[in-house]
C-alpha positions as CSV (number, residue, x, y, z in Angstrom):
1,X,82.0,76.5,115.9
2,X,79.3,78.2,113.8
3,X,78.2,77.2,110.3
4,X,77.9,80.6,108.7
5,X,75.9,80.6,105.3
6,X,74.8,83.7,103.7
7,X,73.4,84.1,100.2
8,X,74.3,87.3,97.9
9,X,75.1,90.3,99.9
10,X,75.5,93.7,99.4
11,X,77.1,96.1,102.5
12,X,78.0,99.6,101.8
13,X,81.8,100.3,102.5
14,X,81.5,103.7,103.6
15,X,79.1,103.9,106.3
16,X,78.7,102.2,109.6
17,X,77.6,99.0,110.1
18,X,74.1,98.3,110.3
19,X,72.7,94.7,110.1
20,X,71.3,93.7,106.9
21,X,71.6,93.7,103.2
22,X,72.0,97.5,101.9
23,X,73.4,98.5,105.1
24,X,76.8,100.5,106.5
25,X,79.5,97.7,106.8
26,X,82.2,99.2,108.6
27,X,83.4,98.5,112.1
28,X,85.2,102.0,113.4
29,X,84.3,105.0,112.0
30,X,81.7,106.2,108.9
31,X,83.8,106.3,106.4
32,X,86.6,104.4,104.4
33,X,89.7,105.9,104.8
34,X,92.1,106.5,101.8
35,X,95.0,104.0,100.7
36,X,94.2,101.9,103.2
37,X,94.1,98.3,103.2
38,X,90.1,96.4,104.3
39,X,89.4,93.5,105.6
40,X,85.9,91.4,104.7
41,X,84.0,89.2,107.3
42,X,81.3,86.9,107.3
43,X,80.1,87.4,110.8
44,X,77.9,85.5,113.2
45,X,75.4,85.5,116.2
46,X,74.9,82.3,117.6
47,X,72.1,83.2,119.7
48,X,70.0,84.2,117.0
49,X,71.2,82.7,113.8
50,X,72.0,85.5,112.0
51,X,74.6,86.1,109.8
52,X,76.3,89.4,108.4
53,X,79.6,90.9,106.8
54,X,81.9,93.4,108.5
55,X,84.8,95.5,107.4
56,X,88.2,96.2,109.2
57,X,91.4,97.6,108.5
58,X,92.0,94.7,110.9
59,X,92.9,91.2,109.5
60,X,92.6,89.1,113.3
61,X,90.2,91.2,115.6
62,X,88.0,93.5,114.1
63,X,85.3,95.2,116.5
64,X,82.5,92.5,116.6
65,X,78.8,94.1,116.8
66,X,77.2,93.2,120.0
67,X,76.2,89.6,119.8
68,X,78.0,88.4,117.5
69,X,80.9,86.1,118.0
70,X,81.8,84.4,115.1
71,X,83.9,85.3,112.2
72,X,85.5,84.6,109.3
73,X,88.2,86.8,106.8
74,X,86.9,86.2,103.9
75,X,88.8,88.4,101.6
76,X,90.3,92.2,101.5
77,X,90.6,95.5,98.9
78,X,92.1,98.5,99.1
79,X,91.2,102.5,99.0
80,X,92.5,104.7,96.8
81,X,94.4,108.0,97.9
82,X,90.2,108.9,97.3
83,X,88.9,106.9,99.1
84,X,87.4,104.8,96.4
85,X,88.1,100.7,96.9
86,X,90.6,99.7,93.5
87,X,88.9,97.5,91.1
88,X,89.8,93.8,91.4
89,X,88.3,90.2,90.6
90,X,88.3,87.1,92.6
91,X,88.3,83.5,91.2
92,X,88.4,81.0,94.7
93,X,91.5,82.5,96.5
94,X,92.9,84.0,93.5
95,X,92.6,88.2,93.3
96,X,93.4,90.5,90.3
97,X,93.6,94.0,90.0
98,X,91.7,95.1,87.4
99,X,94.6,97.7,86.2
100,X,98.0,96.3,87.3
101,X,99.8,98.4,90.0
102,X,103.3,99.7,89.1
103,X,105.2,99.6,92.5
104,X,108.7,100.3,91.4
105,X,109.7,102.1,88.0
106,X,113.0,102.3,87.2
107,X,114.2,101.9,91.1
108,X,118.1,101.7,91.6
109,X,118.9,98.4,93.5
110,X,122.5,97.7,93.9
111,X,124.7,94.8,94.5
112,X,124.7,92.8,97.6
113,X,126.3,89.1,98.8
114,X,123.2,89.2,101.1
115,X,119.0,89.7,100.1
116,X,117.4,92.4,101.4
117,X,113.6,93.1,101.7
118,X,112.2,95.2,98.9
119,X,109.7,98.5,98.9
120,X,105.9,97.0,99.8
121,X,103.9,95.7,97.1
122,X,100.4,96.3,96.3
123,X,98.9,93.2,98.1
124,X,97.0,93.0,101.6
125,X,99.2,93.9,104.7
126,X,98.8,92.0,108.1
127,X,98.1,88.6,106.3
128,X,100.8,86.6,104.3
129,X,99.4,86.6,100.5
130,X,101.1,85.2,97.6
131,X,102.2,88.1,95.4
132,X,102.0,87.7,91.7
133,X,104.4,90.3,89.9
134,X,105.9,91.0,86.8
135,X,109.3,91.8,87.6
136,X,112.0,93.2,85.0
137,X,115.7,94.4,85.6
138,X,118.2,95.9,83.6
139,X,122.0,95.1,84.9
140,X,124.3,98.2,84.9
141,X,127.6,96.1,85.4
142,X,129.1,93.7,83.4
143,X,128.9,89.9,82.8
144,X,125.6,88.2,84.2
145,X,123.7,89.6,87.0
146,X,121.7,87.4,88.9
147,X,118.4,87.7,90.9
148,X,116.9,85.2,93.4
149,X,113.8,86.2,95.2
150,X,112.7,84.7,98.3
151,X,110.0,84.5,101.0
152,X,110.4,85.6,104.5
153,X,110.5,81.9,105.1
154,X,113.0,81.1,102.7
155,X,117.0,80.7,103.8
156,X,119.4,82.1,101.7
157,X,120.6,81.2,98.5
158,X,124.6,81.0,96.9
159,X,124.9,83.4,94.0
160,X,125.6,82.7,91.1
161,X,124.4,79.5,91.6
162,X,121.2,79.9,91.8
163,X,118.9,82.4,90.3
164,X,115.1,83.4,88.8
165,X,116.5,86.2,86.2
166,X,119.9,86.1,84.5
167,X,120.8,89.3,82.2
168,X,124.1,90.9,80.7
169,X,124.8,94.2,81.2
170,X,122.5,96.7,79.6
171,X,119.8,93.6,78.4
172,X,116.7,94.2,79.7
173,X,115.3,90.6,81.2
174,X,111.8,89.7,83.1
175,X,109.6,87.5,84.0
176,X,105.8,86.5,86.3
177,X,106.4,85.4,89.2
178,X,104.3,84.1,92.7
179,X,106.6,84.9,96.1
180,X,105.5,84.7,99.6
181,X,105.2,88.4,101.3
182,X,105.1,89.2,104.7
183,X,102.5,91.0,106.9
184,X,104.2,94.2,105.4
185,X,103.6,93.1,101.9
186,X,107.3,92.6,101.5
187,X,109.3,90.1,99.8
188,X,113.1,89.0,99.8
189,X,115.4,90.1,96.9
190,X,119.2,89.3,96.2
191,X,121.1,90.9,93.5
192,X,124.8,89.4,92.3
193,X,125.1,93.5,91.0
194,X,123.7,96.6,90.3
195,X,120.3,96.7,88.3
196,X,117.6,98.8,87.5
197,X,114.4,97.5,88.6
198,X,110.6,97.3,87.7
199,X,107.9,96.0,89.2
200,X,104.3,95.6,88.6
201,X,101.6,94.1,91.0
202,X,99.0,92.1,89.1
203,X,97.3,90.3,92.4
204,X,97.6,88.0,94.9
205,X,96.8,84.6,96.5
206,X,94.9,84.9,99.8
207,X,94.0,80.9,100.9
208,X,91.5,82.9,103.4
């Protein structure tokens, strides 16, 4: 083990890495690539003592600079479709977009005795972040429709027994809610019967 203690840093995204404050901070390539998920590193050389920060799209095994040996994730952001890295805060292990991400608008989900995963959310891939969402539907069938999300982890759950949103048909109901994703950014969805279904991504929960 390393103790790896670095005081304010500043790497650029979209260049190379270089050691040093100021410098490139990328492992592969020159350049950040666009929508593409980033992962931040404290780094280490034991030999010498001196620590750094690297980028990867990888979360596990990014490409170490020669010496160093020691790392640890400390975060991640996303590009844009131009290259530019989205806007967020961080308080401790919580992380806000600055401008909340609408993943589905208006989608057409329908009915189904079993869950099913939904469309990836805006939240790091290839780790297993808490996703915080605002998530609304509007029923298209009659009597109550009911929705239970779930975690990859989770085991299923009887309907109508047991739900986190209960509308009638044509009433438009919603809620925040904090659900487990997968390395895919995915979470688990059941719905007692067809809805129509919105979803925006306002951050995540990364225990790092």
């Amino acid at each position: 083990t390393m103790l790896m203690k670095i005081s304010a840093c500043t790497k650029n995204a979209n260049a190379a890495w270089v050691a040093g404050g100021g410098s490139g901070c990328l492992d592969s390539g020159s350049s950040l690539a666009a929508s593409t998920w980033y992962h931040l590193f404290v780094i280490g050389n034991p030999t010498t003592g001196t620590i750094d920060e690297l980028c990867s799209t990888s979360a596990a095994s990014p490409n170490l600079p020669s010496g160093y040996t020691k790392k640890r994730r400390i975060g991640s952001f996303r590009t844009n479709s131009s290259s530019q890295i989205l806007a967020f805060t961080q308080n401790e292990d919580q992380f806000w977009w600055k401008n909340a991400i609408t993943d589905i608008n208006g989608g057409s989900v329908s009915g189904s005795s079993n869950r099913s995963l939904l469309p990836a959310l805006s939240v790091p891939t290839a780790i297993q972040p808490q996703a915080i969402i605002n998530l609304g539907i509007t029923p298209g069938s009659s009597g109550l429709t009911v929705v239970f999300l779930s975690s990859f982890e989770q085991n299923e759950v009887s309907l109508p027994g047991q739900g986190d949103l209960i509308a009638n048909r044509g009433d438009f109901s919603g809620g925040r809610f904090i659900v487990r994703a997968n390395s895919t950014a995915q979470i688990y969805a059941r719905f007692s019967s067809a809805v129509t279904l919105y979803i925006n991504t306002l951050g995540w929960v990364d225990n790092r």
